[in-house]
TIDRENVO-267305 format. One record per residue (C-alpha): x, y, z. Coordinates in steps of 0.5 Angstrom, whole numbers, padded with zeros to 4 digits, always signed. Example, Ala and Ser with C-alpha at 12.3 -4.5 7.8 and 13.67 -1.06 7.14 Angstrom:
BEGIN
+0025-0009+0016 +0027-0002+0014 
***
This chain:
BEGIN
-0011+0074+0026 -0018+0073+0026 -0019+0074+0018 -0016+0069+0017 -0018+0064+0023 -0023+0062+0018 -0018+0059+0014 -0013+0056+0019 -0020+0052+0022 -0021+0050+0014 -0013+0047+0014 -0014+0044+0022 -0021+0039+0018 -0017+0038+0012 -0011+0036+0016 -0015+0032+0020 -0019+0028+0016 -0013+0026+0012 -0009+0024+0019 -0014+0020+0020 -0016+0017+0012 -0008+0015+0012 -0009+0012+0020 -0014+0008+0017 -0011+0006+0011 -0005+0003+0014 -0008-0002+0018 -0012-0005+0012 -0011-0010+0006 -0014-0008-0001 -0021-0008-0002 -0025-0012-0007 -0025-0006-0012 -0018-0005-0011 -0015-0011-0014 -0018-0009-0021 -0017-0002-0020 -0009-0001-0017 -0008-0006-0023 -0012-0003-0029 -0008+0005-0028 -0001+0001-0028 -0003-0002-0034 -0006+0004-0037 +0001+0009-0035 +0006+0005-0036 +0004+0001-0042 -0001+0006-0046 -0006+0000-0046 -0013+0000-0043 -0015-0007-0043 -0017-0008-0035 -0023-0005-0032 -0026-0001-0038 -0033-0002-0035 -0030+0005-0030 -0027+0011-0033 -0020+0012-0032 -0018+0018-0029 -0018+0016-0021 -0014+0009-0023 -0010+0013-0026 -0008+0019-0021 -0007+0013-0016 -0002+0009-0022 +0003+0015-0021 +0007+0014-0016 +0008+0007-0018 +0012+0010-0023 +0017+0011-0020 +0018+0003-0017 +0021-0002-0019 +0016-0006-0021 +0014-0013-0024 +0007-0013-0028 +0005-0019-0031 +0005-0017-0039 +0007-0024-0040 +0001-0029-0037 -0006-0029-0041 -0010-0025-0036 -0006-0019-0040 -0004-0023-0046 -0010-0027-0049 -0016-0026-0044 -0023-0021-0044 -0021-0017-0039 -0017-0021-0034 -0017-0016-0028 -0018-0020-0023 -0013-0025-0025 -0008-0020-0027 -0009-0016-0020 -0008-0022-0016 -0002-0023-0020 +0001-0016-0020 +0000-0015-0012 +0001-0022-0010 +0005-0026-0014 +0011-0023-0018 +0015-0021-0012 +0013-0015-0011 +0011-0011-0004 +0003-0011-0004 +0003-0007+0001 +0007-0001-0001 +0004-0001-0007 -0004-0001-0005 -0001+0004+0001 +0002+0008-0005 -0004+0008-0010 -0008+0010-0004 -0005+0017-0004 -0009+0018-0010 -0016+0018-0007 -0014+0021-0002 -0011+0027-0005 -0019+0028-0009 -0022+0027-0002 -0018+0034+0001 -0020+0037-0006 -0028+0036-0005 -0027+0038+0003 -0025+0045+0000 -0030+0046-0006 -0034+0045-0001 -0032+0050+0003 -0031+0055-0003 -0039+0054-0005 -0041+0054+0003 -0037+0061+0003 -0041+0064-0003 -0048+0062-0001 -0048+0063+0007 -0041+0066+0009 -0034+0063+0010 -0036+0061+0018 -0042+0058+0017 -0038+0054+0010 -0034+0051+0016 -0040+0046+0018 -0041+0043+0010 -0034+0043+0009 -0033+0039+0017 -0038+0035+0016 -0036+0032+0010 -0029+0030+0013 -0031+0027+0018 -0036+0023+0015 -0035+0015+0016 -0037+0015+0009 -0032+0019+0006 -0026+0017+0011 -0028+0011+0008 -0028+0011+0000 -0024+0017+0001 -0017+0013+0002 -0019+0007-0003 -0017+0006-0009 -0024+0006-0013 -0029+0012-0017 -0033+0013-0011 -0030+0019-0009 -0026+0022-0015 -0035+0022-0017 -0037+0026-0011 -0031+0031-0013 -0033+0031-0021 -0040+0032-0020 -0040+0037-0015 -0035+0041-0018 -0038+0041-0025 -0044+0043-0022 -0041+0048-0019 -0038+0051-0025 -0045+0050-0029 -0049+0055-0024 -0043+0060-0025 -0044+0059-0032 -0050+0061-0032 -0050+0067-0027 -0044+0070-0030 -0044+0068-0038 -0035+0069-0040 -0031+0064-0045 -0027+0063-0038 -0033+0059-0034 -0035+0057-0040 -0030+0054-0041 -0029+0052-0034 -0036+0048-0034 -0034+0044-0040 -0027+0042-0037 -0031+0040-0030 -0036+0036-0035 -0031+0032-0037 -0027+0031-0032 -0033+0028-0028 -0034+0024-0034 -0028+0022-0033 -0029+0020-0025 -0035+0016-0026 -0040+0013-0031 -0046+0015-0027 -0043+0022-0029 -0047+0021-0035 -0053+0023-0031 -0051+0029-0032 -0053+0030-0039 -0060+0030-0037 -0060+0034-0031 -0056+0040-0035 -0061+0040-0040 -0067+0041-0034 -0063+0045-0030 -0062+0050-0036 -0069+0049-0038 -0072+0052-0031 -0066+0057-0031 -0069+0060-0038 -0076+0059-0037 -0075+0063-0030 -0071+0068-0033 -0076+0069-0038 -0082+0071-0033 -0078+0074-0029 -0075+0079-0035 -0082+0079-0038 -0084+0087-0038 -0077+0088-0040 -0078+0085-0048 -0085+0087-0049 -0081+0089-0056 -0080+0084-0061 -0081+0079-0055 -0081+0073-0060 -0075+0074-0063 -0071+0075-0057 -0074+0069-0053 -0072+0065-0060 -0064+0069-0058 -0065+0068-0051 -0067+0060-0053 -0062+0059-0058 -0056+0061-0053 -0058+0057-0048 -0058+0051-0053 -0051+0053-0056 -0049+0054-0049 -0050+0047-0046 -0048+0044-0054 -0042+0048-0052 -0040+0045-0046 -0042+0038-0048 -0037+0038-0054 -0031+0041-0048 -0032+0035-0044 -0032+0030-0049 -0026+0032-0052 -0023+0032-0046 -0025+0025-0045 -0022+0024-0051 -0016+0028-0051 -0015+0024-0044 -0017+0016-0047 -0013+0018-0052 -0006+0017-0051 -0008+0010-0046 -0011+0007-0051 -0004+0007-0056 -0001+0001-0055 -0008-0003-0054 -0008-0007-0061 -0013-0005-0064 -0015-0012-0066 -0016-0014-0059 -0020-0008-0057 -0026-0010-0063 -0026-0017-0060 -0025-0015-0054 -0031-0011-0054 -0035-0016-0058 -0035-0021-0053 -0036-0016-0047 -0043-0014-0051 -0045-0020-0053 -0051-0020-0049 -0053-0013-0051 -0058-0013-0055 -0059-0005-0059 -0057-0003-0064 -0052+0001-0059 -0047-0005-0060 -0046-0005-0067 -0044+0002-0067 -0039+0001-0061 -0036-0005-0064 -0035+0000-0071 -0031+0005-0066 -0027+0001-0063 -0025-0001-0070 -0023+0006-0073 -0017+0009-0071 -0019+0015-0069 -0026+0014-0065 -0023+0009-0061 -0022+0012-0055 -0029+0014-0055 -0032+0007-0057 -0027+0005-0050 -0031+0010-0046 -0038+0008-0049 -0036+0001-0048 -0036+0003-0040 -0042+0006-0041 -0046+0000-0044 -0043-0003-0039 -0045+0000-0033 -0052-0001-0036 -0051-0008-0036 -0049-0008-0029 -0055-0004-0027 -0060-0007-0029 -0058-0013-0028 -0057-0013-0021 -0052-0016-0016 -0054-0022-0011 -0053-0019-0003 -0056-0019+0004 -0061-0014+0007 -0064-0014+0012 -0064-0022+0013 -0066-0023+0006 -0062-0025+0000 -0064-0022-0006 -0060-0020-0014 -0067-0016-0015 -0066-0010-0011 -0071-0007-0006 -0073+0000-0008 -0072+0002+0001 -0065+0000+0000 -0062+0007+0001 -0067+0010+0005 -0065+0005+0010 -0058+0005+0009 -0058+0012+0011 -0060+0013+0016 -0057+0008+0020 -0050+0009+0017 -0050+0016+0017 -0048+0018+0025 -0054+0019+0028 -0052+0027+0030 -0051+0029+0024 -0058+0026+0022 -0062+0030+0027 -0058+0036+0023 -0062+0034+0018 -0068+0033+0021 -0068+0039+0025 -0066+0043+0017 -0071+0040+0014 -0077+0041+0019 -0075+0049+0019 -0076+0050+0011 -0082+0045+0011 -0085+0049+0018 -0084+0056+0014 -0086+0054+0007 -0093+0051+0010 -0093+0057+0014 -0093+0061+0008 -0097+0058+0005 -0102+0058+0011 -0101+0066+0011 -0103+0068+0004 -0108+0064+0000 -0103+0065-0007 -0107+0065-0014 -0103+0061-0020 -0100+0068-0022 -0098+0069-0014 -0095+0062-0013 -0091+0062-0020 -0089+0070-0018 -0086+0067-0011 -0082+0061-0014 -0078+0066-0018 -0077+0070-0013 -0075+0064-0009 -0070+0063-0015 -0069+0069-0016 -0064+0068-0009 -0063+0061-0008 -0062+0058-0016 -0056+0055-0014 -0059+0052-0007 -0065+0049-0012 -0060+0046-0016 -0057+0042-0011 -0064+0040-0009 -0066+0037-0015 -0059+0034-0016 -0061+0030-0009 -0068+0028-0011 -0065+0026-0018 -0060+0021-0016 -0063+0019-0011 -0070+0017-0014 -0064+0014-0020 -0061+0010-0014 -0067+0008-0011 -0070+0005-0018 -0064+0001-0019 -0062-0006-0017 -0055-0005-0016 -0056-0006-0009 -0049-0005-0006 -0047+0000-0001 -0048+0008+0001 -0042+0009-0003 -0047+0010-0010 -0051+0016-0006 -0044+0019-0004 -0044+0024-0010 -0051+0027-0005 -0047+0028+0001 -0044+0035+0000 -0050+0038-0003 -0054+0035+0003 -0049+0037+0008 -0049+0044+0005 -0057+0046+0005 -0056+0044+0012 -0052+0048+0014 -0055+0054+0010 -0061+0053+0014 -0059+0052+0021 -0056+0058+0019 -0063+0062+0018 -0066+0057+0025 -0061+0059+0030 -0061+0066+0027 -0060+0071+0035 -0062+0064+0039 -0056+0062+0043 -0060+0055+0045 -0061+0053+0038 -0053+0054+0037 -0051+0052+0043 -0056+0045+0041 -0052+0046+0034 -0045+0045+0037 -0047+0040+0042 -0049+0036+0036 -0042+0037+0031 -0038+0035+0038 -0042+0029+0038 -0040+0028+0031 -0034+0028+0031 -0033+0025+0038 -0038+0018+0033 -0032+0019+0028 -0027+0018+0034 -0029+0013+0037 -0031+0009+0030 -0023+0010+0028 -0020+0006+0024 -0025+0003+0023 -0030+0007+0018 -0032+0002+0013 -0037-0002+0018 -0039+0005+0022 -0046+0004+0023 -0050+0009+0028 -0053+0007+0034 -0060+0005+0032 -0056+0000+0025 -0052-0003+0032 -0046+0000+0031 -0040-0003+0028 -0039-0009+0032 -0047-0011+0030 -0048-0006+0023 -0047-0014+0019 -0054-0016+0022 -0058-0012+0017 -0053-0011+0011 -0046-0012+0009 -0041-0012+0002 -0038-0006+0001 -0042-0003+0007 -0039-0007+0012 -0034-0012+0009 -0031-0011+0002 -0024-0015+0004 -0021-0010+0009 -0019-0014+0014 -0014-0019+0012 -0008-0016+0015 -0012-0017+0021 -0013-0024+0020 -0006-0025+0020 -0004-0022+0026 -0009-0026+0029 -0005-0033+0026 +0001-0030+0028 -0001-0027+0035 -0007-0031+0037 -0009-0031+0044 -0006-0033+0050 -0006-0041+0051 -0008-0042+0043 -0004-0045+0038 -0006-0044+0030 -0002-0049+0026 -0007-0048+0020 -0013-0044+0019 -0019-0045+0013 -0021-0039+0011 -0027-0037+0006 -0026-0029+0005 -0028-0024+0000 -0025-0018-0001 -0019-0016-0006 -0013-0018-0002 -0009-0026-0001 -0011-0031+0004 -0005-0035+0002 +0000-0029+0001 -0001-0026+0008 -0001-0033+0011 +0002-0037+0007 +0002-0045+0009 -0002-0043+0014 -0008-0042+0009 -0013-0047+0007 -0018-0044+0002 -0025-0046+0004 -0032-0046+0002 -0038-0049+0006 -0039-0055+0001 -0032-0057+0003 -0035-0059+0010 -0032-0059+0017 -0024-0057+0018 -0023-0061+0023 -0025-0067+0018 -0018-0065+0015 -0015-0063+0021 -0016-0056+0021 -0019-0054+0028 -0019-0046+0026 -0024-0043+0021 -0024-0036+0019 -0030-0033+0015 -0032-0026+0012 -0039-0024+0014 -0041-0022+0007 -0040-0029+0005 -0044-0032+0011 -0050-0027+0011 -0050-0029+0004 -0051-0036+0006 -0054-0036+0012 -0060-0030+0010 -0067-0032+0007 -0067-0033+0001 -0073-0027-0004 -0078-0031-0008 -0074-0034-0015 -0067-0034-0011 -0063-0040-0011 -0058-0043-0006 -0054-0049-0006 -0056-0053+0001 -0048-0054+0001 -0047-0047+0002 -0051-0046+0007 -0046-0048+0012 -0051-0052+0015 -0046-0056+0019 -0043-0051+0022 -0050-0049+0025 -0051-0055+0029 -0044-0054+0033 -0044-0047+0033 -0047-0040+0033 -0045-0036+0027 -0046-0030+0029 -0043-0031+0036 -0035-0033+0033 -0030-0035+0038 -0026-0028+0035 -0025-0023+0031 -0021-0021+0026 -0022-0014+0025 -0029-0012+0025 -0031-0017+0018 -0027-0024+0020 -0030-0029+0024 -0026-0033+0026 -0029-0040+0030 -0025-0045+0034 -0027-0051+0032 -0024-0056+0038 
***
């Protein structure tokens, strides 16, 4: 029994998390995201066409579109969002969910199972790597920390490639490192297919390329010092193999991955006219200045490179919208530029403040001993670099992980895109595992230390609790919690448009002695204001002025639209006067509403 105790824990945290995924789930309208997504993997299954939200890869909208096969379904093939339109996804989402009869609820709760199945798969290729590097019990902390993030129970049931990017990267890192330490067809093979498929999760894959070629550069450099007393006949030639081995390797698992990229684009991409996808790339790259464009348009018009001029049409994408930046609120200001301390912030008054401390605590005790170290013995160049090769010698697949860290990090902390923690989810399993793996070594034989440990995760998992369901607004006691997180950033790190279901509930249920007849609502996310309440809906905006003026005594407000109307504008940025809800400043407090639809729903009693 107690061999395998291990592993009935393992399924004790993946049944849990996916409990409280699909808890969550449940309670929540479709996100801002989902009203593309849900939408583009129907179109791509049931019609063989890619047409919708090219600018993500298709894998995780297509495991989400599975289910749907299996419903009868109306898709709206006949309205111009599909027919005529460039990339009509936000038309033909809101026609599909809302608008031809269907059971929108069903369908996003159906198309959620999908994210979720790739959360429980990454909770456990957390634990099989934890397992390899630092034993099966102690893989149980990375493996439980990770279920019971609030940012994993949170992009871990939508319907977006936040998730499925984590998963991908994760695991094709790990099948690369095998790879490299035990060479075999079988993992090179592997590792190609796990490149591929993280290709296929998310654009921001890509950086995988470069961070290979690093990855096998250091790993050949190391083993050339390290096996350098053994070539001392014909060195040159057998550094040139050796070189040449590490190239043919990495070129080898590229061209896997690419292909299975293209073997995947290929069939969702055959009803997609040929005519309409060269105008549709056209007109998407218009603003793309480099020569890169021309080469896509050629590709979209070439019967057989099609498939890969759609997938490189999302990767110029993505290099638009990354370098163009997206307008959002951050700590009081208003801003489409971005702020390079934007992630560094976000963690740390996102991330549940216990598991920040198991962190610290990691961090301080690798640093302490590598200073220690240092102190001890005054090393020469020829010592320090004898040292590192030990040090990879041991622990090349936790350096891998590290240099992953500080890699996409610094990346996301240059860009612009500014919009939720979710962009450095992909982070968190590497992270959680070298923690792990040091406090292993920290609270070696000291019952305190373990005891301080224990204390720790129970404070965790009691944070993640509490929280429930409630996860995309968790902020930790020092971002004000998840009633007061808003004050310092919203979007999809508060409110992506989760909370309509709520609001309708609130209309249909409202407090005891109030009556709501018609209620203004100015909400941003991806769900149906007029299908949820029906005639009971005004749409609204601040430049149409006081309610009341029309006889509506209620208003409804997403947060993520009045910050972004009420926070101070950065140097350069523009606002209109009549979207600042200034005449609801003078006869309320808005950050004070009557009532709460949710966590991310205002809602103003204006009589």
């Amino acid at each position: 029994m107690t061999k395998y105790l291990h592993r009935f824990i393992l399924g004790l945290i993946v049944l849990a998390s996916f409990i409280l995924m699909l808890n969550a789930s449940s309670q929540e309208s479709a996100i801002m995201d989902e009203l593309a997504h849900i939408p583009a993997g129907y179109g791509y299954l049931r019609y063989l066409d890619y047409r919708l939200n090219p600018e993500h890869p298709p894998l995780v909208k297509i495991l989400s579109a599975v289910p749907l096969l299996f419903q009868n379904l109306n898709f709206p093939i006949n309205k111009s969002a599909w027919q005529t339109d460039v990339n009509g996804q936000w038309q033909a989402g809101a026609q599909f969910l809302y608008e031809s009869g269907n059971d929108a609820d069903k369908i996003i709760q159906w198309s959620r199972f999908g994210p979720m199945l790739l959360t429980l798969i990454l909770i456990f290729f957390i634990y099989v790597w934890g397992k390899e590097l630092i034993g099966r019990w102690w893989a149980l902390l990375p493996a439980f920390l990770f279920a019971f993030s609030p940012t994993t129970l949170t992009h871990g049931h939508y319907v977006t490639t936040d998730l499925g990017a984590a998963l991908g990267i994760f695991v094709a890192l790990y099948y690369f490192i095998k790879l490299l330490h035990q060479p075999s067809s079988k993992h090179l093979i592997f590792a190609g297919l796990a490149f591929g498929i993280a290709q296929l999760m998310k654009f921001s894959a890509v950086l995988l390329i470069p961070f290979f070629i690093f990855i096998i550069a250091v790993f050949f450099f190391w083993k050339l010092y390290y096996d350098w007393d053994k070539i001392s006949a014909n060195r040159f030639k057998k550094i040139s193999l050796q070189a040449l081995y590490c190239a043919k390797t990495l070129i080898f698992v590229f061209i896997i991955g690419y292909l299975l990229v293209y073997l995947v684009y290929l069939p969702i991409t055959l009803n997609y006219p040929i005519e309409k996808q060269i105008a549709d790339t056209k007109y998407i790259l218009t603003s793309f200045t480099n020569g890169l464009s021309d080469i896509n348009i050629w590709m979209a018009g070439n019967k057989i490179l099609r498939p890969i001029g759609e997938y490189m049409l999302g990767v110029l994408m993505v290099m638009q919208r990354s370098s163009g930046g997206n307008t959002g609120y951050f700590l009081g200001e208003v801003s489409a530029s971005g702020w390079w301390y934007y992630f560094p912030v976000v963690f740390l008054i996102k991330e549940p403040i216990p598991s920040l401390i198991l962190i610290f605590l990691a961090a301080l005790f690798c640093s302490y001993n590598i200073i220690k170290k240092i102190r001890a013995v005054s090393l020469s160049l020829r010592q320090s670099i004898s040292a590192l090769s030990d040090y990879l010698n041991t622990h090349f697949p936790e350096f891998a992980m590290l240099a992953f860290v500080i890699f996409y990090w610094a990346y996301s902390i240059k860009s612009p895109l500014n919009i939720g923690i979710r962009h450095i989810l992909p982070t968190m399993p590497f992270i959680y595992i070298l923690t792990a793996g040091a406090l292993k070594k920290w609270t070696s034989k000291t019952f305190l230390k373990t005891a301080l440990v224990v204390i720790l995760i129970l404070w965790y998992f009691t944070e993640t609790l509490t929280a429930s369901p409630h996860y995309l607004s968790y902020f930790n006691q020092l971002g004000g919690g998840v009633n007061n997180g808003y004050a310092y950033v919203v979007d999809s790190n508060y409110d992506w448009g989760q909370d309509l279901k709520r609001l309708k509930n609130f209309v249909e249920n409202p407090p005891a002695g109030e009556k709501i007849d018609k209620i203004a609502v100015d909400y941003f996310g991806g769900g149906s204001p007029r299908y949820y309440l029906e005639e009971k809906f005004e749409q609204w905006q601040s430049a149409k002025d006081n309610p009341v003026y029309y006889n509506i005594k209620w208003l409804a407000i997403s947060i993520n639209n009045l910050q972004n109307a009420l926070g101070k504008l950065h140097p350069g940025q523009l606002r209109n006067p009549e979207d600042e809800y200034s005449w609801l400043k003078e006869i309320k407090n808005p950050y004070q509403p009557d009532y709460k639809a949710g966590k991310s729903i205002f809602i103003f009693k204006l009589f």
